[in-house]
C-alpha positions as CSV (number, residue, x, y, z in Angstrom):
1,X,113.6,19.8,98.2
2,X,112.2,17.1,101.6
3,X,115.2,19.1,103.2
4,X,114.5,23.1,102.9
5,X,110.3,23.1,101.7
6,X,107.8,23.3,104.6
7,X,105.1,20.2,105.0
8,X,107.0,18.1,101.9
9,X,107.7,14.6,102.5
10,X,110.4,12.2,101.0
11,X,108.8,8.9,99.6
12,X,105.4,11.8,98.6
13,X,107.6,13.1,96.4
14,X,109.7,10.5,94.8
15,X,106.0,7.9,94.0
16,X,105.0,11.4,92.2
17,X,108.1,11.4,90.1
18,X,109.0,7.5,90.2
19,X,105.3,5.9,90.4
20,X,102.4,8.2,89.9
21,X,100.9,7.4,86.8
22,X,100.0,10.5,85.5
23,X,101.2,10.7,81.8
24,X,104.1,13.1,80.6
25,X,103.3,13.6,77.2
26,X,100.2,16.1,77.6
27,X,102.3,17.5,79.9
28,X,105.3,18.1,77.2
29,X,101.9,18.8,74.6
30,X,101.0,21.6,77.1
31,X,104.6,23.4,77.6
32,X,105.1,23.4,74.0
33,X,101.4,24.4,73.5
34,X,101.3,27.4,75.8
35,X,105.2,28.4,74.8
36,X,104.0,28.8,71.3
37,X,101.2,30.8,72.3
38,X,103.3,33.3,74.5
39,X,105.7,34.0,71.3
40,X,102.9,34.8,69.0
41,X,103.2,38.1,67.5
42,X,106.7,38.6,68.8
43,X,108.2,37.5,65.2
44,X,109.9,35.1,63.7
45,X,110.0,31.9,65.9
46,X,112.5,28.9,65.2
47,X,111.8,25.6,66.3
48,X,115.3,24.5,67.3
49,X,116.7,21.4,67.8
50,X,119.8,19.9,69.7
51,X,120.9,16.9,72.4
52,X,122.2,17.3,75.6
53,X,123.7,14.7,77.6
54,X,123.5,14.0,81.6
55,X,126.6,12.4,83.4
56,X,125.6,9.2,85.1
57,X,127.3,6.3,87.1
58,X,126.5,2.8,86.8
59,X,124.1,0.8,84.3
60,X,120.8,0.8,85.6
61,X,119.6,4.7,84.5
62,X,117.7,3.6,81.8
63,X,119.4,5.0,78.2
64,X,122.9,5.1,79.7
65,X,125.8,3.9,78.1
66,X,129.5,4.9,77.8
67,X,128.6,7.6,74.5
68,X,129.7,11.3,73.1
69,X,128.5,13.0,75.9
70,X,128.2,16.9,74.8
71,X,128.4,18.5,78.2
72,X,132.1,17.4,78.5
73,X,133.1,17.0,74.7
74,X,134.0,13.2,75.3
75,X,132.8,9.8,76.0
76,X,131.6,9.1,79.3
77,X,128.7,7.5,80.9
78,X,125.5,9.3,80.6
79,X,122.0,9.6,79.4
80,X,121.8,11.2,75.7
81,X,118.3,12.8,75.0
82,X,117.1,15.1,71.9
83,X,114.8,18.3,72.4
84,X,113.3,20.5,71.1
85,X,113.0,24.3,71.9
86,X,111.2,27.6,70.6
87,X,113.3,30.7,70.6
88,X,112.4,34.5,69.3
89,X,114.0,37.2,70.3
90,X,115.4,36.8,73.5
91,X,112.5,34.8,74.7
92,X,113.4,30.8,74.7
93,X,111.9,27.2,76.2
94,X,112.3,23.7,75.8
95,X,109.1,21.8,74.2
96,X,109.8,18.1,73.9
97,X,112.3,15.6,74.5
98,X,113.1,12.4,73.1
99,X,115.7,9.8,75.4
100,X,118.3,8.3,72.7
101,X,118.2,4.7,73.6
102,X,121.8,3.1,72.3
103,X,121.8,-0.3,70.4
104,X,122.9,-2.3,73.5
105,X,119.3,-0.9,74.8
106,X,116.8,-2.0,72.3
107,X,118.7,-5.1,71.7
108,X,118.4,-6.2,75.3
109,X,114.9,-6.7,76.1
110,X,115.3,-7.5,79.7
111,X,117.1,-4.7,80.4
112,X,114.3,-2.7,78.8
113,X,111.9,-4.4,80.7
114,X,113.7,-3.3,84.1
115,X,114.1,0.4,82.9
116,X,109.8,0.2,82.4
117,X,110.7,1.1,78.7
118,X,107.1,0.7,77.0
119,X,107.6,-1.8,74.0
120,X,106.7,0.6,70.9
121,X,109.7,2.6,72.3
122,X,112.2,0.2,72.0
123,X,113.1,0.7,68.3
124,X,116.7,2.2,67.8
125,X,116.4,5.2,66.2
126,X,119.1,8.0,65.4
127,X,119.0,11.1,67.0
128,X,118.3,12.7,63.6
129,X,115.1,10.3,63.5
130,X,114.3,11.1,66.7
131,X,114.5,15.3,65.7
132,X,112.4,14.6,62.6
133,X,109.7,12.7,65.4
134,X,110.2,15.9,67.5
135,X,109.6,18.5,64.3
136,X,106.4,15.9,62.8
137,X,105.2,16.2,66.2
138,X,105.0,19.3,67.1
139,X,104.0,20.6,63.0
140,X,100.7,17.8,63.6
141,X,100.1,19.6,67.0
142,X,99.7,22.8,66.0
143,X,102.7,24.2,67.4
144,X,103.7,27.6,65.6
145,X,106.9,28.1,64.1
146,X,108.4,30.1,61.1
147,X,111.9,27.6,60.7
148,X,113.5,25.2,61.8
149,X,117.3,25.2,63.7
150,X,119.7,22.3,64.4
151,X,123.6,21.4,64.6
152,X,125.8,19.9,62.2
153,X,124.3,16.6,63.3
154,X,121.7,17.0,61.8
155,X,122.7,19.4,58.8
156,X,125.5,16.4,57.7
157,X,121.6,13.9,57.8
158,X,120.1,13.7,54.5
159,X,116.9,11.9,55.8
160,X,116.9,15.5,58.4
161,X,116.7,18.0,55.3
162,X,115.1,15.6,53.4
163,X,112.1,15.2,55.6
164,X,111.9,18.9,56.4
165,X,111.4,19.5,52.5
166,X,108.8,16.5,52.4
167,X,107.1,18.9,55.5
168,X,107.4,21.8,53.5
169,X,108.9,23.4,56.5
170,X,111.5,26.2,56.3
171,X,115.3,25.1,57.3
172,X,118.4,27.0,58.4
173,X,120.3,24.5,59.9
174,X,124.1,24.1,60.4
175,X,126.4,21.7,59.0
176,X,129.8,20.4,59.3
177,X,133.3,22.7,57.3
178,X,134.0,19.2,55.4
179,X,130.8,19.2,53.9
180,X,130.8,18.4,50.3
181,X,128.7,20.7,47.6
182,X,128.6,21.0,44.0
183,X,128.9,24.4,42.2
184,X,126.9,23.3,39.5
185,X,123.9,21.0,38.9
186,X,126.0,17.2,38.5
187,X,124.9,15.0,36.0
188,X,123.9,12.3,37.8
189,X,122.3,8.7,35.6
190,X,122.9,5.1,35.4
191,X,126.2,4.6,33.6
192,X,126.0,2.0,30.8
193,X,127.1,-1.5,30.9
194,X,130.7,-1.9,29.6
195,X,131.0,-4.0,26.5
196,X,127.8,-5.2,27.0
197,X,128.8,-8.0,29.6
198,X,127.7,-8.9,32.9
199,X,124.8,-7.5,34.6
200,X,123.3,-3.7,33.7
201,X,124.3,-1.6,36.3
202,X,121.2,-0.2,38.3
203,X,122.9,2.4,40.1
204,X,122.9,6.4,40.2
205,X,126.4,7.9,39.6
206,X,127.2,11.5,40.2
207,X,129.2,13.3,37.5
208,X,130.9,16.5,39.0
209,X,133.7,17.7,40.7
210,X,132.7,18.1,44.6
211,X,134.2,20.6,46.8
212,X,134.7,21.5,50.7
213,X,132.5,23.9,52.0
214,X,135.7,25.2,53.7
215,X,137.4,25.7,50.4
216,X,134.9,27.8,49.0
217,X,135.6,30.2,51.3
218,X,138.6,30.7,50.5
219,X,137.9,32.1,46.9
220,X,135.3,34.4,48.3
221,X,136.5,38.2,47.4
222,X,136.4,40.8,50.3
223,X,133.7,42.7,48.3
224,X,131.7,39.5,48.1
225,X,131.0,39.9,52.2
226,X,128.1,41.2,53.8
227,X,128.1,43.0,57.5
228,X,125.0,42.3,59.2
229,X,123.8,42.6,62.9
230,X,122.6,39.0,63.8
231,X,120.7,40.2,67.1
232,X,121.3,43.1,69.8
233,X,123.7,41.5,72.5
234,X,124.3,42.7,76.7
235,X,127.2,44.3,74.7
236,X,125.6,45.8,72.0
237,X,124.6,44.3,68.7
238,X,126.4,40.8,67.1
239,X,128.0,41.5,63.9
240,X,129.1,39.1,61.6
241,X,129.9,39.1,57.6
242,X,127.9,36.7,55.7
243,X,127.6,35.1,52.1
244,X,125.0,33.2,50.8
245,X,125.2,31.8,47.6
246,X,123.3,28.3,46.0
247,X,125.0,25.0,45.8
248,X,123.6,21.5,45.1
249,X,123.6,18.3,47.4
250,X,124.3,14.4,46.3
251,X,123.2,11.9,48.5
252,X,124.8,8.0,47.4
253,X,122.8,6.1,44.9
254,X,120.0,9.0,45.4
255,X,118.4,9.9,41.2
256,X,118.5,13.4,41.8
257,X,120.4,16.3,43.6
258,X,119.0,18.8,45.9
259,X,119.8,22.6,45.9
260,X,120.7,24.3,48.6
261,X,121.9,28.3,50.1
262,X,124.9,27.9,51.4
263,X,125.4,30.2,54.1
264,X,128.3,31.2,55.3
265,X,129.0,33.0,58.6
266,X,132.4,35.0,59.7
267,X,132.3,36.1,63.3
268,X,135.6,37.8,65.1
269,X,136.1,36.5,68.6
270,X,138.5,36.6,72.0
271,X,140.2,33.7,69.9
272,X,140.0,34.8,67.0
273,X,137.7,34.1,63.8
274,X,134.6,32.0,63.8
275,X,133.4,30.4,60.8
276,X,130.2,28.7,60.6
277,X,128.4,27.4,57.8
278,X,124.6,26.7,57.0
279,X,122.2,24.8,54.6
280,X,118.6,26.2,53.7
281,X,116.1,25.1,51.2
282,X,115.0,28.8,51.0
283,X,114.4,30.3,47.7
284,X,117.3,32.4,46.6
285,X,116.6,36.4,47.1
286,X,113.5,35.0,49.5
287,X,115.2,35.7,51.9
288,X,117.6,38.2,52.7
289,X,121.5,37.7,54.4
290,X,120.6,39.1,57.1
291,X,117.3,37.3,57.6
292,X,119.3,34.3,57.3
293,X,122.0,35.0,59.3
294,X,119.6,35.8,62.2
295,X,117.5,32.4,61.7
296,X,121.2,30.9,61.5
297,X,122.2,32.6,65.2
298,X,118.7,31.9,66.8
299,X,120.4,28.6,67.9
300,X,122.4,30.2,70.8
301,X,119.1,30.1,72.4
302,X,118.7,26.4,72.5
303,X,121.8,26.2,73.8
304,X,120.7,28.8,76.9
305,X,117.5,26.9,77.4
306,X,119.9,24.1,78.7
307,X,121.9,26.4,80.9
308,X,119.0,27.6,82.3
309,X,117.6,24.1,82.7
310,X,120.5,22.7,84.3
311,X,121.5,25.8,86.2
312,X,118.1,26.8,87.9
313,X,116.1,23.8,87.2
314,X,118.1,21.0,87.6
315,X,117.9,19.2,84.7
316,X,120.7,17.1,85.4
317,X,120.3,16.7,89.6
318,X,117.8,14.1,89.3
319,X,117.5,10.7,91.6
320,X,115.5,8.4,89.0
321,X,116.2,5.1,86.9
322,X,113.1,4.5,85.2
323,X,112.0,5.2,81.7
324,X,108.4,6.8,83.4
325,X,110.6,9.1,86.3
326,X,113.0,10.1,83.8
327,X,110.2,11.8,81.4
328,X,108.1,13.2,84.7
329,X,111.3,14.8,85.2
330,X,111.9,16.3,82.5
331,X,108.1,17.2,82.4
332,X,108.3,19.3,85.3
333,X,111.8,21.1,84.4
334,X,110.0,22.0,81.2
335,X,106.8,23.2,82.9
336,X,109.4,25.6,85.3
337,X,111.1,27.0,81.9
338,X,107.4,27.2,80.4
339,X,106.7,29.7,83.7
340,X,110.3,31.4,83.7
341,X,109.1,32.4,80.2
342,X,106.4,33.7,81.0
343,X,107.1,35.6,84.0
344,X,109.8,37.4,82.1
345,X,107.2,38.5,79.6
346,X,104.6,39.9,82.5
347,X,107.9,41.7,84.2
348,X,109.8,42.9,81.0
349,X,108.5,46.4,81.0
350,X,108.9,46.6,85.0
351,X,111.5,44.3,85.4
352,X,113.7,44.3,81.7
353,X,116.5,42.2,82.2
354,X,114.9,39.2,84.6
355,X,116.4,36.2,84.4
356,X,116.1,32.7,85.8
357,X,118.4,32.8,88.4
358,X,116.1,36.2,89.8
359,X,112.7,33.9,89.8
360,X,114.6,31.0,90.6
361,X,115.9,33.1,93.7
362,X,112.5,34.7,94.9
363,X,111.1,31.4,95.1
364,X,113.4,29.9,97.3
365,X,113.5,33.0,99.5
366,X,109.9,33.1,99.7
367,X,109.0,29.3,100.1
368,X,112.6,27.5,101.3
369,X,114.3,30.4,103.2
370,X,113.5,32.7,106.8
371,X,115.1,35.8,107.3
372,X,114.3,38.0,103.8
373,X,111.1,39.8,103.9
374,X,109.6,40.5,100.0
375,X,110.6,44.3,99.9
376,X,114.3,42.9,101.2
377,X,114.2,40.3,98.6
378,X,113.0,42.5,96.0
379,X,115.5,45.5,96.5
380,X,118.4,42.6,96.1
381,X,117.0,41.8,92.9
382,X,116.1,45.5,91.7
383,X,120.4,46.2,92.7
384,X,121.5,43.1,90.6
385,X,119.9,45.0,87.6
386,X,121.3,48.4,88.3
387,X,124.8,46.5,88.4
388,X,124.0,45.1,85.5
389,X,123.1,48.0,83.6
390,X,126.3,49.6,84.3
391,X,128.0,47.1,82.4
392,X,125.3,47.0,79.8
393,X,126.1,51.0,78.9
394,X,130.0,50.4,79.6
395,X,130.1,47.9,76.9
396,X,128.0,49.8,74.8
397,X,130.6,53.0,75.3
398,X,133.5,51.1,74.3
């Protein structure tokens, strides 16, 4: 940035991320604040939830640790951080973040210390803890959201659902194809002592036969699939079949089950057939398959908040060690996504298929760059979208 912006100056700029003690959190309240006011009215809005991870070397960068790092689909040394995002329509932004501190963290004070960690954040916590901080959060802050959207991380936690149903807040979240469910309701009590020797037993045990969510599928007749269109696509709209039907949960040693919709999501792809599965505590016939199946797919748009993040923002490039420049950080990429967002809403009448990489682009033109007036700058932008129409009505032709 020192290098290509006019009148900036190195060490300014790194005490306002590194030192400056301005705080980040009413900085993360005010994206997610003004996000959720720019999506009201515009439908249903999903507060969706994921991690990302950021490749670093060394030890120092406060959080790292040899982990599952996301971006690569191994383990490898980076920084692990939940977030959250709001998403409707075609409209999306991150809202919050929370840094995943590993064991080997919190268990080493000093180290903590270095990193400027403040002490009420050195608790271990999951990352599905973390999420349910994120959703209590932003539900106490007024944020406004219709449901909630997450991974199979999250779908496979019990404490996740089960604190979204102690919210009262709506779920459609993902979760893993060996997931087990119950047909029925289980009987589920504390078995009796045998003989009457040795001590009572105190536990809950389940009595019923459990199944793969994967094996259900396969007794599914063809008539028992649904076609839906999940959302309208550059290449016209995303169909997929869908079934819904209820099933019931058993969490270990828990005195009840819980029900569930089970959704269940067949997609055809380049590589073939996609199947994704879903749990919901909504109502069965509250909602319909299709309502479902769209809540289900909003969570693409999480997904392209972090591509747009690390693509334009540079959510990843960053310099910093500490606990306080890696939130600033974050602050500000979540600010830029907060204006993205709303600069695609002023322009989408004038300017319908804006993206990040056209603001992105104007800005460094205008404030990093000689040579291209506005009106040159602005006719490079307005040919990108004729090009890109083209193959918006070719795909829709074919």
């Amino acid at each position: 940035m020192c290098e290509r912006v006019a009148d900036s100056q190195y060490h300014q700029i790194q005490h306002f991320i590194s030192e400056s003690p301005w705080q980040w959190r009413p900085a993360f309240d005010s994206v997610a604040k003004g996000t959720s006011d720019a999506m009201e009215g515009m439908g249903k809005v999903g507060l969706l939830i994921d991690e990302s991870s950021h490749l670093k070397k060394g030890k120092k960068s406060v959080g790292v640790a040899r982990q599952y790092c996301g971006t690569i689909g191994k383990v490898d040394n980076g920084q692990v951080a939940v977030y959250g995002g709001l998403s409707t329509q075609n409209y999306y932004g991150l809202i919050d973040a929370a840094l995943y501190l590993p064991e080997e963290w919190t268990e080493d004070a000093g180290r903590c210390e270095k990193a400027g960690i403040p002490k009420n954040f050195r608790t271990y916590k999951t990352k599905p803890e973390l999420a349910v901080e994120i959703v209590r959060r932003q539900k106490e802050n007024g944020v406004k959201f219709d449901f909630v959207g997450a991974d199979g991380l999250y779908g496979n936690a019990p404490h996740f659902l089960g604190s979204l149903d102690e919210m009262r807040l709506l779920f459609v979240v993902e979760i893993h194809s060996n997931e087990r469910v119950y047909e029925q309701p289980p009987l589920i009590s504390v078995p009796e002592a045998k003989d009457g020797r040795g001590r009572k037993p105190s536990a809950y045990k389940c009595d019923g036969q459990s199944v793969e969510v994967r094996k259900l599928i396969e007794t599914i007749p063809e008539e028992g699939w649904e076609e839906v269109v999940v959302r309208q696509g550059t290449k016209g709209p995303l169909r997929c079949m869908t079934h819904v039907r209820k099933v019931y949960t058993w969490e270990k040693g828990a005195a009840s089950c819980c029900e569930r919709l089970l959704l269940m999501r067949k997609t055809n792809t380049m590589n073939g057939v996609e199947v994704k599965y879903a749990f919901s505590n909504a109502a069965e016939d509250e909602y319909t398959n299709t309502e479902l199946a769209q809540m289900q797919s909003q969570r693409y748009f999480v997904e392209r908040s972090f591509q747009d993040a690390k693509q334009e923002m540079g959510m990843s490039q960053y310099q910093v060690r500490g606990w306080l420049a890696w939130h600033h950080h974050i602050a500000l990429v979540m600010l830029s996504l907060e204006f993205v967002l709303t600069e695609k809403m002023v322009f989408k009448n004038e300017h319908p298929l804006l993206t990040s990489y056209d603001i992105r682009e104007v800005f460094i033109k205008l404030y990093t760059q000689k040579g291209a007036t506005f009106d040159e700058l602005m006719a490079q932008m307005k040919h990108r979208h004729a090009q890109r129409l083209v193959d918006i009505e070719r795909n829709k032709g074919s």
